[in-house]
Every structure is written in C-alpha cells, then in structure tokens.
Phi, psi and omega in degrees: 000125165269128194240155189281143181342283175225167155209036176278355155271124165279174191107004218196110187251129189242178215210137175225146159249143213280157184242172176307314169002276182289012172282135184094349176291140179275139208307311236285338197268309178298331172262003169282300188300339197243351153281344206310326196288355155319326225042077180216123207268175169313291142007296204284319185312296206307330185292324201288340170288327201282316182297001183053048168273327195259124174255148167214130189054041187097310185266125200288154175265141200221355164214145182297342188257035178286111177232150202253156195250175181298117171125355190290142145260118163283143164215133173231135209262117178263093161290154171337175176243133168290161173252133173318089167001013212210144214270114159301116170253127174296041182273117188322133173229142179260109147313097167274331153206172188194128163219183200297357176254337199186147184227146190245091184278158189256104191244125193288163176281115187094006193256132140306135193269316177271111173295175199233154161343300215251354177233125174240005180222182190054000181291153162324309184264073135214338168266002188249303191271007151258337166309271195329339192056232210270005199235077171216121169309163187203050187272318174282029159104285157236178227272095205208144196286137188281063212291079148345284139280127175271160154270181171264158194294313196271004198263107185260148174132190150328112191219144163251146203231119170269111130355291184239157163276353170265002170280298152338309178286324193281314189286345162237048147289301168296342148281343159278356165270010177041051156272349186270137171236158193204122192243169194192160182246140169195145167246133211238163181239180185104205192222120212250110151288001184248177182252336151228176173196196163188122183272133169234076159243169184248095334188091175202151182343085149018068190309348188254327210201087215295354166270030206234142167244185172180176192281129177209159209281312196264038170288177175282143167298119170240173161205106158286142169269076159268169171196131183267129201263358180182122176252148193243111194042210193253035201238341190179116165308144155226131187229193193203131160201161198241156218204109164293319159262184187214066190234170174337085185093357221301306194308331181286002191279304205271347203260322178284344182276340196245044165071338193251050181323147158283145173311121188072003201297109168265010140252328179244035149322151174254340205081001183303344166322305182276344173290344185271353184058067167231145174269109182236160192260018183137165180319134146281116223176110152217130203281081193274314171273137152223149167214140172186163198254110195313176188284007188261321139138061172231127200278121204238108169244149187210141177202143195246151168335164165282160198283134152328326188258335170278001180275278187324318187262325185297337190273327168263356178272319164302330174293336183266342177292268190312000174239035197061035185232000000 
C-alpha cells in the first residue's frame, strides 16, 4: 500500500494504491487500518463512502463492503468538518486534567453528556464548546468536543474528552482494545453470597420499551466485574466494578438481571427507595478510576473521592438497616 502524504487536512483530497497484499480486503476495513494513525475511524469512513468521497478507480465507491483488487487507486476526499447546531453555555466544569490534546471532566450527577432531539441545552458538550473554543475534535464530521464515552444523566464521575482527532481515534481505540480501564462505585441491593463476580450477557434495545436496554440472545457482547467492598446485612452492597464494554445502561442492566438493581435506579430498579421514603436524585453509581494511555504514551490514572451522595445514602440505608427498618 502507498500511503498518502498527509491527512491532517480537512478539505483535501488524497490517494492510495492497493497492493497484492490488500486483494480482497473490504475498502472500509481497509482505509480503517491503513489510515488509522489519520484518525479517521471505521464509522466515518463508511458515512464518508455512502456520501460519494471515496473513489476507486475514478468511480465514486457508494458501498463499503467494496473489495478491491491490486492495482485500484483509492482516492478520498475529506470534507470539512461542519460546526455543531449548538449553543456554547459557560457552564462550570470541575477539570481533573486538561492539556493541548485531551481533557478528564468530573461530570456532575444531572448533566446530559450528549443532547437528545428534545434537550439542547445544559449538556456536557454545551460546556465543552465554550471551554474549548476553536480545540474541538471534528472526527464525526463535525466541529465538536471529542465525547469517547458517555454516563448517563444520573451516573456521575470521570469521562475523557478528546481535543483533537488523533487524540480521539487513539483513546477510543483502547476501549475497543479494553487497554482503557473505568472502575465505578455503586450501591446495588439484596444479599451477595460470593465476594466478586462477572456478567457476561448480551446487551441490546428493549423491544417493548425503547429507553429501555435489556439482556437479549442477539444483543452486543457485554461484561461486567464486580466485587463488594462493604455490606450492610443481607440487604444492600457497596461495590467496586469494571466494565470490559461499554453499552448502553450496561452496568445497571446486568446488575438487575443478576437480582442486585442499584439502589435508586429508575429504571431498572425495584423502587425500593419509596418504600423507604428516602429521596434519591437517580441510580447510585459513580465512575470514580480511569486509566488509559495518552496519545504521548504515557498511561495517565485518576481517581476521584466516593461520590458525596452516595456516602450520604450508604449512611441512611445503615441506619435503617441497624434500627430495623
């Protein structure tokens, strides 16, 4: 493969020839691999092919599973990256680090990480693009802070945010390569006779109920870790757990399929909250450790206090345990 000069512009277009090597390689999996250190991920390529950027031989390729022979000239267009339909709000962030590539926000309990169709504003990414200014990744096309993983609104705690787009491809390269690790606090209930454990089901929409995920035969492989760091009778956990994947709801998915829901969880919950008359803002769960290796290559860990509200409910779920209620 001869690879083109650069693909640090957007705007530009460049040229690769397929070698014997590559006959038979499918483009996408073939311009993911042999572009990557571009950054430019499998996802973008495939939109960017649908979109008629990617040419072979001249001819735009309009499908991805295109596979190509010795002698093909690729040629791919990078368009600009557009700027995001979305409001910058000066909205406070507690910064746990930050440098010219990539930042590990402490993202409060109530914040949208993402906006949704019906919510544009106060999200995570409306605080990114007035921190950051004009040092916003534009790996998905457009020019937007580089959210690599989400919480959940009520799910508090550590998320790393790429800067740049090769900062971007490389960090979420290690969570499909599980080299990024993401540990959490949570309190899940019932009575856990082992000391650790790990669901290993598989993760996909809710066919009845589409804000719903749930365990299905053809879902994505998920896996989760736990191990219980304090128990209160046979009634409620304080746990420590590590996540191989990353989908959707997951820990709060596998921790109610295996009997143990968190504690407040409103969706995959028991309610037990209300029999008790305690007021909880949402699951307790927080993504206290991260680790992963910068783009410099130095493996960067951070771990934050246990979350104040979750202290705070461990402490009225003990009272109530010990005065029998």
């Amino acid at each position: 493969m001869n690879h083109p000069p650069s693909l640090n512009q957007a705007g530009t277009q460049h040229g690769l020839l397929i070698s014997e090597e590559d006959q038979g390689e499918r483009l996408d999996k073939l311009l993911a691999s042999e572009l990557e250190e571009f950054s430019l991920s499998r996802e973008r390529l495939q939109t960017l092919i649908k979109e008629g950027h990617v040419r072979v031989n001249d001819q735009p390729a309009l499908k991805a599973s295109l596979r190509l022979k010795e002698g093909d000239r690729v040629t791919i267009h990078i368009p600009e990256a557009q700027p995001i339909a979305l409001q910058p709000q000066a909205i406070p962030l507690s910064v746990v680090f930050e440098d010219d590539q990539l930042l590990v926000i402490n993202k409060p309990r109530g914040m949208l990480t993402h906006p949704t169709g019906r919510e544009r504003e106060d999200t995570l990414v409306n605080a990114l693009l007035a921190h950051c200014g004009i040092s916003l990744s534009g790996i998905n096309g457009q020019i937007r802070p580089g959210i690599v993983h989400r919480l959940d609104r009520d799910t508090c705690g550590l998320l790393m945010v790429a800067k740049t787009d090769a900062a971007h491809f490389h960090l979420s390269a290690q969570l499909k390569d599980k080299t990024a690790r993401r540990d959490y606090r949570a309190i899940a209930q019932g009575k856990f006779t082992e000391d650790t454990g790990t669901v290993d089901a598989p993760i996909g929409r809710n066919p009845k109920h589409r804000d719903k995920m749930a365990i299905l035969e053809d879902g994505r492989n998920a896996v989760t870790h736990w191990r219980v760091q304090e128990r209160l009778n046979d009634k409620f956990a304080l746990l420590e757990l590590s996540l191989e994947t990353g989908r959707t709801h997951q820990i709060r998915v596998h921790m109610s399929h295996i009997g143990h829901p968190l504690f407040g969880d409103p969706l995959y919950g028991s309610g037990l909250e209300k029999t008790l008359k305690l007021k909880t803002p949402g699951q307790m769960l927080q993504a206290f450790r991260l680790s992963f290796i910068h783009p410099s290559g130095e493996r960067l860990t951070f771990e934050i206090p246990q979350d104040a509200e979750i202290s705070r409910m461990w402490q009225l779920l003990a009272d109530k345990v010990h005065a029998g209620g």
